[in-house]
C-alpha positions in Angstrom: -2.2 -54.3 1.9 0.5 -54.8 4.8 -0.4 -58.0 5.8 -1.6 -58.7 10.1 -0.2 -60.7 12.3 -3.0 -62.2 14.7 -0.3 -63.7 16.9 0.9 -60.9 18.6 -2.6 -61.2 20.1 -2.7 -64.6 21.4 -2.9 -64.8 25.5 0.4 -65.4 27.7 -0.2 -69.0 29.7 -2.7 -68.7 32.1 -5.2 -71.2 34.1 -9.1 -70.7 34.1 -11.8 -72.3 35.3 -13.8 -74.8 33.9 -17.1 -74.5 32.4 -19.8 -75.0 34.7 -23.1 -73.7 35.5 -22.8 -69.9 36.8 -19.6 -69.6 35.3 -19.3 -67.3 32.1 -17.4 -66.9 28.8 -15.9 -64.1 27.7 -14.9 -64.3 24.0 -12.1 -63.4 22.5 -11.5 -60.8 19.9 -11.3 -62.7 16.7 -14.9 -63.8 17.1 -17.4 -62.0 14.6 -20.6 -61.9 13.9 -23.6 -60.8 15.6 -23.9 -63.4 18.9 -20.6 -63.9 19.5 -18.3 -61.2 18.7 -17.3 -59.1 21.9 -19.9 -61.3 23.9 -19.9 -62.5 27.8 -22.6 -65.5 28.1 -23.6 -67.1 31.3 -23.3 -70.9 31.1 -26.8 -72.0 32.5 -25.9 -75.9 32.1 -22.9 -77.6 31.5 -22.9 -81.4 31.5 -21.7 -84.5 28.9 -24.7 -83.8 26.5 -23.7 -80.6 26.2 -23.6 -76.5 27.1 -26.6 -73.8 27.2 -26.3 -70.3 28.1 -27.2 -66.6 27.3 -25.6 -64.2 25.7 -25.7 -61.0 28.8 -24.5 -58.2 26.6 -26.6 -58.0 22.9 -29.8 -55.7 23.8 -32.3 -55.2 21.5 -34.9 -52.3 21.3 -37.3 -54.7 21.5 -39.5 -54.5 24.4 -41.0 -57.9 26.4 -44.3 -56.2 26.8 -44.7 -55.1 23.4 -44.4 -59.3 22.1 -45.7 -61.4 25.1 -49.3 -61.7 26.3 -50.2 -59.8 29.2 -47.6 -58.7 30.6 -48.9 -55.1 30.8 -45.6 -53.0 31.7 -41.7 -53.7 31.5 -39.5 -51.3 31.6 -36.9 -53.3 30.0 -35.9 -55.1 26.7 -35.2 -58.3 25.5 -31.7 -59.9 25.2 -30.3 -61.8 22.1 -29.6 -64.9 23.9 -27.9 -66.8 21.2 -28.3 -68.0 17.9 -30.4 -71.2 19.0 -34.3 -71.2 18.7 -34.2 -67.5 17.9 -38.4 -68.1 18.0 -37.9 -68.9 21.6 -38.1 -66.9 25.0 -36.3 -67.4 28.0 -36.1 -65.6 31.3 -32.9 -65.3 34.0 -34.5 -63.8 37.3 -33.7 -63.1 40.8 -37.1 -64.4 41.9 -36.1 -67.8 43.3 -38.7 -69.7 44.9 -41.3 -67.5 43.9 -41.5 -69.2 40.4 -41.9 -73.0 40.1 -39.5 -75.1 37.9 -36.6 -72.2 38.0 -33.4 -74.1 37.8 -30.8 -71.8 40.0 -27.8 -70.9 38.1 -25.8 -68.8 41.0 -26.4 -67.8 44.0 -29.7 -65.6 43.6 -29.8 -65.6 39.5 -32.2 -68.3 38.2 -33.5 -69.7 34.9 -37.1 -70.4 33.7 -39.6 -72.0 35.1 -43.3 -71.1 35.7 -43.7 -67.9 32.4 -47.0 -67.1 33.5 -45.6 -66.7 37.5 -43.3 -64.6 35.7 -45.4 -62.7 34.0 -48.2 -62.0 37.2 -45.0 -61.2 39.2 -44.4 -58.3 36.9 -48.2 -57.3 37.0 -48.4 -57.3 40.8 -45.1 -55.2 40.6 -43.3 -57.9 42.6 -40.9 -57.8 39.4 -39.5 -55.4 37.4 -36.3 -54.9 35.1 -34.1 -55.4 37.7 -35.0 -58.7 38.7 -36.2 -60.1 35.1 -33.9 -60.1 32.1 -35.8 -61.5 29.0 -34.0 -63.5 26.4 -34.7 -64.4 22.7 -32.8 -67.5 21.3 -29.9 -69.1 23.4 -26.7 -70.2 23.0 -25.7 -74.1 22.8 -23.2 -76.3 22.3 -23.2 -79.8 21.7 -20.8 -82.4 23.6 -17.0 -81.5 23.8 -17.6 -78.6 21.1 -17.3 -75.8 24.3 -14.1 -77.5 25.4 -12.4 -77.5 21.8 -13.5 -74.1 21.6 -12.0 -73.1 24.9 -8.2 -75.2 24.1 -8.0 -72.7 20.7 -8.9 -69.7 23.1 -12.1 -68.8 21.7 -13.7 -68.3 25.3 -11.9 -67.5 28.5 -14.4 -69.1 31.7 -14.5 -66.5 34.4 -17.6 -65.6 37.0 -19.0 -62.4 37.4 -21.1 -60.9 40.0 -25.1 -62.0 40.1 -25.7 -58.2 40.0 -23.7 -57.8 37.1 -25.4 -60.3 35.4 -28.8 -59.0 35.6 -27.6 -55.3 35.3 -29.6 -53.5 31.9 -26.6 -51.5 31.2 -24.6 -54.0 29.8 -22.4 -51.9 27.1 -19.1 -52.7 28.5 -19.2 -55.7 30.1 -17.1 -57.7 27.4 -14.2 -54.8 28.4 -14.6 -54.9 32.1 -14.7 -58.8 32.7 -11.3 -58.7 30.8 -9.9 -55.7 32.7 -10.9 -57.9 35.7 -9.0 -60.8 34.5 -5.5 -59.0 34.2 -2.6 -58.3 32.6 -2.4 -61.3 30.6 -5.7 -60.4 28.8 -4.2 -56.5 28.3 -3.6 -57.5 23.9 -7.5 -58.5 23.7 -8.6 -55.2 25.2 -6.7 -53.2 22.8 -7.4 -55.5 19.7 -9.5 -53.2 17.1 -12.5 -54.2 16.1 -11.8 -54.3 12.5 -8.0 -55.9 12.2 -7.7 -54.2 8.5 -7.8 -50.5 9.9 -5.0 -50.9 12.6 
């Protein structure tokens, strides 16, 4: 078999942001596997012990209302947050002060705090798909692994819109943060997923 040469694909010079909470990753195309591969992830905390975020773009056909305790209707599904605690749930929300404990990640998106607030929110109707996105499993990283990960371009940090971030249709948000990024990121978009059949 000819053999491929990955380095045609490596990214021209360019300068991105740091890591940092609110900021995302956008992976690049090499990375496989089910959490990772094609992925954008919202970094919810960065600091010297470490990175946690959630993976925006890996729906499942699993829905919240179907697994949690009375919540009695969403009309939405969970998220594959990452391959951490994938036992666990967590929430991102636009609901701010209305549930205590949220830690706010951007500008209006927010993470965790009070579940049960959550979940009368969505029973009063004061919450819905739009403004809750449900999570199974994060994503982590220990000390200084993110930024070694980042120097052998694994991840490019960019930011993406809050409404973007808690949009349901998430299909092609991998290819659209990229296209946002430029020209310089023009070889990941047209990298196939399976090298071996180019």
């Amino acid at each position: 078999m000819e053999s491929f040469d990955m380095n045609i694909f490596k990214i021209a010079p360019h300068k991105t942001l740091l890591p940092a909470r609110g900021h995302i990753l956008i992976s690049d195309p090499f990375l496989q596997g089910p959490y990772f591969s094609r992925s954008v992830v919202l970094i919810t905390e960065h600091n010297e012990e470490g990175t946690i975020g959630f993976v925006l773009n890996k729906p499942t056909r699993v829905y919240p209302d179907e697994i949690i305790d009375d919540i009695l209707s969403f009309n939405g599904v969970f998220y594959v947050g990452g391959p951490v605690s994938t036992n666990s749930f967590h929430v991102l929300h636009t609901l701010g002060d209305l549930v205590p404990g949220s830690i706010r990640v951007t500008s209006t998106v927010y993470w965790g705090g009070d579940f049960n607030a959550v979940k009368r929110l969505i029973n009063n109707k004061v919450a819905n798909s739009d403004s809750v996105k449900f999570f199974v499993g994060y994503s982590g990283w220990v000390s200084g692994q993110l930024d070694s990960e980042i120097e052998e371009d694994a991840w490019v940090v960019s930011t993406l819109d809050d409404a973007k971030i808690m949009q349901s249709n998430s299909d092609h948000s991998w290819h659209e943060t990229l296209t946002d990024l430029g020209e310089d990121f023009k070889t990941w978009l047209n990298f196939p997923l399976n090298p071996s059949f180019n």
